[in-house]
VEXLO-86792 format. One record per residue (C-alpha): z, y, x; chain; residue in one letter. Coordinates in Angstrom, 3 decimals. Each point is the difference from the previous one (the first is absolute). Layout:
N
        c3        c2        c1  kette  rest
         Z         Y         X      A     a
...
END
This chain:
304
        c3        c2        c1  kette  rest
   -11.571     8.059    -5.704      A     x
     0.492     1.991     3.475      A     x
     3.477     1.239    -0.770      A     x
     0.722    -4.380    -0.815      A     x
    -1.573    -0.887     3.371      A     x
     2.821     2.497     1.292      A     x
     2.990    -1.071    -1.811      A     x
    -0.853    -3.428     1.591      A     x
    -1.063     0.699     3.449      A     x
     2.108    -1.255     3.205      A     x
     3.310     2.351     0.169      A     x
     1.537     1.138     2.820      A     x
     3.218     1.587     1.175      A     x
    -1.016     3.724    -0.407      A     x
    -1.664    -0.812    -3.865      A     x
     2.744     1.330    -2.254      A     x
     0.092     0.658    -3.901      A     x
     0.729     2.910    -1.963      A     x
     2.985    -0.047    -2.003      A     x
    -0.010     0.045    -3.584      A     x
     3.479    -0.240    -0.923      A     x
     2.151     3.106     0.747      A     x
     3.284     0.391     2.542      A     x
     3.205     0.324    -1.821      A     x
     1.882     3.079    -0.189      A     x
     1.517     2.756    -1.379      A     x
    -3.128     0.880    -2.165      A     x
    -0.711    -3.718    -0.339      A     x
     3.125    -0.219    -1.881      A     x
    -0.294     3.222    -2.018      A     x
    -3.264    -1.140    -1.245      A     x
     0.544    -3.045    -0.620      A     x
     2.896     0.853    -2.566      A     x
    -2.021     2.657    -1.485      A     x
    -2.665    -2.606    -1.064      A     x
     2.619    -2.526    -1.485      A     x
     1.307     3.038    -1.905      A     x
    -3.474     1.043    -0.958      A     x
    -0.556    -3.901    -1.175      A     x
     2.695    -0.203    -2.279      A     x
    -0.421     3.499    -1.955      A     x
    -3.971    -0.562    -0.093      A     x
     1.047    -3.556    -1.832      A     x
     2.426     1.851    -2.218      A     x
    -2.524     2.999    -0.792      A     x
    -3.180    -2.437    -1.131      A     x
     2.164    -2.825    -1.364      A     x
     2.797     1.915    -2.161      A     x
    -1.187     3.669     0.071      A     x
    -3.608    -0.487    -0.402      A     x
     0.637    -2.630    -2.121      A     x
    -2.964    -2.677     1.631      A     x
     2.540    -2.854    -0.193      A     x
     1.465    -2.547     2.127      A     x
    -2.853    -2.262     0.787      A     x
    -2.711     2.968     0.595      A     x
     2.052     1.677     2.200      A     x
     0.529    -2.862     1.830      A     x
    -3.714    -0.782     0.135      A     x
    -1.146     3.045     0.954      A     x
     2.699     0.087     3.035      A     x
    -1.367    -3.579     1.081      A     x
    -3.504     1.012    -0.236      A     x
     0.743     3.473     1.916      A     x
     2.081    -2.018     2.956      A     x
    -2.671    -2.706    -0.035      A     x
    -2.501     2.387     0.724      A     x
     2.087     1.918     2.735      A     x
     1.260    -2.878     1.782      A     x
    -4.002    -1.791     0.628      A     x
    -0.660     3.644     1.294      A     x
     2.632     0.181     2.466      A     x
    -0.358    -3.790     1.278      A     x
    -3.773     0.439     0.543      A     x
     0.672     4.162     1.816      A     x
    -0.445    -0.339     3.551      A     x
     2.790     2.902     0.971      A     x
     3.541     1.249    -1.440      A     x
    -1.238     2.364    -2.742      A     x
     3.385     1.643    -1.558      A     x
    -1.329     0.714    -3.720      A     x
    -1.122    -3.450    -0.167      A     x
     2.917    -1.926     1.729      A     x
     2.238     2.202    -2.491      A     x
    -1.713    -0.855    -3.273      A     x
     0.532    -3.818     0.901      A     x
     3.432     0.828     0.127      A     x
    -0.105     1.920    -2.947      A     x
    -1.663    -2.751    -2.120      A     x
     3.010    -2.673     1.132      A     x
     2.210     2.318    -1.529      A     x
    -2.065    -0.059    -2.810      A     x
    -0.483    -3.674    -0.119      A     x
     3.462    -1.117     1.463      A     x
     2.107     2.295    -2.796      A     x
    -2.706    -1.728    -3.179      A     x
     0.845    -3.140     1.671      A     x
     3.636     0.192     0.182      A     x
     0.429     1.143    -3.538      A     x
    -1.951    -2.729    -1.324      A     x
     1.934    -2.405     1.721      A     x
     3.372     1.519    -0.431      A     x
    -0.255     1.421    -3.681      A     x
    -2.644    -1.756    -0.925      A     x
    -3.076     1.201    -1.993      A     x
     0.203     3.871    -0.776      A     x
     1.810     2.884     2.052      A     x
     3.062     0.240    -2.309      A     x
     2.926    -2.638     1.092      A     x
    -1.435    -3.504    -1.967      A     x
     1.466    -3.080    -0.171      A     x
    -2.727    -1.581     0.774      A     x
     0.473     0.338     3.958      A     x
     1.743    -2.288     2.447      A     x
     2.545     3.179     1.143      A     x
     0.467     1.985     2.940      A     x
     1.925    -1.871     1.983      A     x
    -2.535    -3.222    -0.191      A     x
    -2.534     2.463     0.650      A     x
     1.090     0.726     2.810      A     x
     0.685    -2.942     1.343      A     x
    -2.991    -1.387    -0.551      A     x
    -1.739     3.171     1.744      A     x
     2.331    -0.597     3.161      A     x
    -1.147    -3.466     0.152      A     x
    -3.920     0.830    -0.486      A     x
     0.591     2.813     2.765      A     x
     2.154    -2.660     2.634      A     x
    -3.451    -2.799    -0.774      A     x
    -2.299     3.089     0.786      A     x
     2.138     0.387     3.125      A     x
    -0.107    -3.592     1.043      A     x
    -4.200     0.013    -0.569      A     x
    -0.047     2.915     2.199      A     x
     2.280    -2.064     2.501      A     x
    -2.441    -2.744    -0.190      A     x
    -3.235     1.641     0.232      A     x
     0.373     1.480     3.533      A     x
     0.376     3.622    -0.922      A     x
     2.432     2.452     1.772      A     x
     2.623     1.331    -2.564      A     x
    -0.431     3.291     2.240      A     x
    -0.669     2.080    -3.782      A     x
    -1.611     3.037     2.930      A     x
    -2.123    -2.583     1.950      A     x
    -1.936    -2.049    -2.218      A     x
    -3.728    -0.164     0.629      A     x
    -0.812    -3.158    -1.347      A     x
    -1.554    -0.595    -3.781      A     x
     2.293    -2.670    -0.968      A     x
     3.212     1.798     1.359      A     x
    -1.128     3.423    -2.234      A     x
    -0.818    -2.296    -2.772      A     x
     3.082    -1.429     0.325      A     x
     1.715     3.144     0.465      A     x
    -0.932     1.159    -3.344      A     x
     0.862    -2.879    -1.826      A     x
     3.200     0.503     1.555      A     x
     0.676     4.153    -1.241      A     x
    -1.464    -1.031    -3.406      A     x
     2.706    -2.644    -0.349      A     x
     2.663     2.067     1.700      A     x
    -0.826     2.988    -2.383      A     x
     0.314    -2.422    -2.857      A     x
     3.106    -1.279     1.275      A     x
     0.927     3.694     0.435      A     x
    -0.578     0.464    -3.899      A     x
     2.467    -2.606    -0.797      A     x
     2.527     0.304     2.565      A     x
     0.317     3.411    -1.378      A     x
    -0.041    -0.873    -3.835      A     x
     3.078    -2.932     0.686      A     x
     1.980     2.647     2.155      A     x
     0.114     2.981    -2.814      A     x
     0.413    -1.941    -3.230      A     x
     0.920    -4.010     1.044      A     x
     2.942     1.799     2.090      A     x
     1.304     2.263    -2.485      A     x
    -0.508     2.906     2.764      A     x
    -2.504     2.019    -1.720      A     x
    -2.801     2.767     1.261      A     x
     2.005     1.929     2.636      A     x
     2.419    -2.353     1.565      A     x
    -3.279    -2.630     0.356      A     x
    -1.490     2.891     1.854      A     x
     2.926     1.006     2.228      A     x
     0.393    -3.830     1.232      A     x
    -4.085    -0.149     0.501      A     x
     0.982     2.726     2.097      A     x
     2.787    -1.440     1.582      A     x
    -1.356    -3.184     0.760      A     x
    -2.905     1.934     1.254      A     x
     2.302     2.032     2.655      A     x
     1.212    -3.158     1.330      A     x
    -3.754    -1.203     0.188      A     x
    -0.248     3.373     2.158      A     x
     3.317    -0.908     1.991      A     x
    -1.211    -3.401     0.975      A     x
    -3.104     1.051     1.097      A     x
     1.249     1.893     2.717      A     x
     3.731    -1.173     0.382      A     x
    -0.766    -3.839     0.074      A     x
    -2.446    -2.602     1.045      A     x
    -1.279    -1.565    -3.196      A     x
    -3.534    -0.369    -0.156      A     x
    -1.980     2.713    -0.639      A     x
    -2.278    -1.570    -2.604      A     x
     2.447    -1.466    -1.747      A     x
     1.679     3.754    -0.707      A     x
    -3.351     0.811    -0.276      A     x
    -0.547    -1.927    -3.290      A     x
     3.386     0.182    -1.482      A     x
    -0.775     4.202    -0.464      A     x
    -2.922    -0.674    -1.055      A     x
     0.978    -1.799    -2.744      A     x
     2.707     2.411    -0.476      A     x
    -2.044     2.966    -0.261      A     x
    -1.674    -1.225    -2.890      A     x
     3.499     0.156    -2.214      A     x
     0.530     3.478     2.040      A     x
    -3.109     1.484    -0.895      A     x
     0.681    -1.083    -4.029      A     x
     3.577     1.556     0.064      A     x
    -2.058     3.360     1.398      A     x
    -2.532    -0.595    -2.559      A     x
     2.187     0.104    -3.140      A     x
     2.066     2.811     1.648      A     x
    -3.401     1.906    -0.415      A     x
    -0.852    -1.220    -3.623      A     x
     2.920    -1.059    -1.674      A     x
     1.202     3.420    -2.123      A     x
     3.499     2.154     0.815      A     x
     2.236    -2.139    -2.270      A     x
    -0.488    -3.184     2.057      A     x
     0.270     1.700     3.601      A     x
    -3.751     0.378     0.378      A     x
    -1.987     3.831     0.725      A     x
    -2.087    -0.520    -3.407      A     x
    -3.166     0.073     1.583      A     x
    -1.749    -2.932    -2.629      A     x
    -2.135    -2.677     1.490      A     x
    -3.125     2.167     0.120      A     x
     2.188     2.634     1.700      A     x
     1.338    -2.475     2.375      A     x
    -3.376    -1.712     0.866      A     x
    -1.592     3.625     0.756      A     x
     2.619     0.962     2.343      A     x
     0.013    -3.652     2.033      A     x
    -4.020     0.119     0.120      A     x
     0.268     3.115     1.392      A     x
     2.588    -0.642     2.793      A     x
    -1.880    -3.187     0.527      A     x
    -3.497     1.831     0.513      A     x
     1.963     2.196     2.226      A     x
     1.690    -2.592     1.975      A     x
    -3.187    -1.775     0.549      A     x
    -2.031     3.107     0.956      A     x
     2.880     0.575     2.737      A     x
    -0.178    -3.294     1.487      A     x
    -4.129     0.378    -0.275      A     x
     0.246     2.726     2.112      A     x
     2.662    -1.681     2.277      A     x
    -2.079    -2.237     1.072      A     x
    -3.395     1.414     0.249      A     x
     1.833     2.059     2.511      A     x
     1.900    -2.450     1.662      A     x
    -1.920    -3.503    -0.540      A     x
     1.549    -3.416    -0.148      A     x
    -0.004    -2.331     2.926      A     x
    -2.270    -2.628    -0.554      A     x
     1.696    -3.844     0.605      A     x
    -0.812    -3.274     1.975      A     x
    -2.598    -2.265    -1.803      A     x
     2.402    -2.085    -1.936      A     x
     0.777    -3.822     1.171      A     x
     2.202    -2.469    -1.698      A     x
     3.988    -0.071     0.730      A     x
    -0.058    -3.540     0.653      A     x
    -3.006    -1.152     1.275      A     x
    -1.278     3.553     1.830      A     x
    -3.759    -0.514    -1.685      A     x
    -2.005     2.673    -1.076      A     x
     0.504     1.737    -3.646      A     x
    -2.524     1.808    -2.325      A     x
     1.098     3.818     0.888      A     x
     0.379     1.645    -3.627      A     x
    -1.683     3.461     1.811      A     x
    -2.875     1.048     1.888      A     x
    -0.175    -0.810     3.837      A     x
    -0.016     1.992     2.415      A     x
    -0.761    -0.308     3.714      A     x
     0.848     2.773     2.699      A     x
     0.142     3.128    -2.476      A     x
    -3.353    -1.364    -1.670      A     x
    -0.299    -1.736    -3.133      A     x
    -1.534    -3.170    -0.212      A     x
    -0.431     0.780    -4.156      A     x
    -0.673     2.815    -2.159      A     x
     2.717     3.096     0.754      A     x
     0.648     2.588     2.578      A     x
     1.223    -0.785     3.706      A     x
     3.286     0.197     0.533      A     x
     2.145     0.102     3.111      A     x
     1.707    -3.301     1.366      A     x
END
């Protein structure tokens, strides 16, 4: 009850909110493609390996980023093991999505499904509507400054479609194109270096080349992924699914553990109390407040 007499008590210019969403860089990108990688070999290792089948796996992924994703919503502070496993479970999700769209029911190539070109079209045109929600709703597209619950809601609805899309966009441009395992890779690649280029060459907006490699690392992170599992004879190191899964978990674990670390030493700045775009009212904040280095909920001070 005290901690809801807080969250709706008079605000003021110094009451911030701690962030829950983390900045983007280097390691934001490295871990990020380790957990799409680590999605698609976990789905491969239960569903084909381990032999649980196509809609178990899928349930259990759903259930598992269900789960994850009410935890982080409801967290009042960025937490990296958490904010990573929601990631982790759209991989999940978004790759047992994609396949039953695209191939239809079962992980071998059906006829069943509507293709992966459809696919992905469709998937562009559910991200673009999540977009234009977003738009309407008030809520910055700043992907490092949201601090309002329906922007990170919407935020994730947005990465679990773009991770989808990711899935399919990858699946059209290695077998719909004819261009196979490596050369899809080296264009991902390519494309991805001109993502890099524009960034700091040009003036496009920086949310825009935001999302376009993030979608991209999802196809980038599956090319890695079968270079780890597939065996010698078709270009991969061998390792198996299980062998592949143990190795990502662990560079995962370690990746988060770094960043952990990171920023227990070196906290996050908190934001403003979130208003709307449009109309400048006040937002539910999606973290705990804070008020001149003190909390106004449950957590330790931090400096403003």
């Amino acid at each position: 009850m005290a901690s809801n007499t807080r969250a709706h008590a008079p605000l003021d210019g110094m009451t911030m909110v701690l962030r829950k969403l983390p900045q983007v860089t280097v390691l934001f990108w490295m871990l990020k493609t380790v957990a799409v990688t680590l999605g698609e070999s976990a789905g491969d290792l239960l569903g084909i390996t381990f032999q649980l089948g196509y809609v178990t796996t899928a349930l259990l992924f759903l259930a598992f980023f269900l789960v994850v994703v009410v935890a982080q919503v409801r967290a009042k502070r960025f937490h990296p093991a958490l904010y990573w496993s929601v990631v982790l479970g759209t991989s999940m999700v978004g790759t047992e999505v994609s396949d039953f769209l695209n191939r239809g029911f079962g992980h071998g190539s059906a006829p069943d499904g509507i293709g992966y070109a459809s696919g992905a079209m469709i998937l562009a045109s559910l991200l673009a509507l999540v977009f234009l929600v977003w738009w309407r709703t008030g809520q910055t597209y700043d992907v490092e400054n949201i601090s309002s619950r329906t922007g990170e809601i919407l935020y994730w609805i947005a990465i679990l479609v773009s991770n989808t899309l990711g899935t399919s966009s990858g699946d059209w441009l290695s077998d719909d194109t004819g261009l196979g395992f490596r050369n899809a890779f080296l264009v991902i690649v390519g494309i991805m270096a001109l993502i890099v280029a524009a960034y700091y060459l040009t003036s496009i907006n920086r949310m825009v080349l935001f999302w376009l490699a993030f979608v991209l690392t999802r196809p980038l992170g599956a090319a890695g992924g079968d270079a780890l599992t597939k065996p010698a004879a078709e270009g991969g190191l061998g390792w198996g699914t299980a062998g592949g899964t143990a190795a990502l978990s662990a560079l995962l674990l370690t990746l988060i553990a770094y960043q952990t670390w990171h920023i227990r030493r070196h906290p996050l700045a908190p934001l403003p109390v979130p208003v709307d775009r449009r109309t400048g009212q006040p937002q539910r904040p999606n973290g705990a407040l804070v008020h001149l280095g003190m909390p106004l909920t449950d957590g330790e001070p931090i400096d403003t």
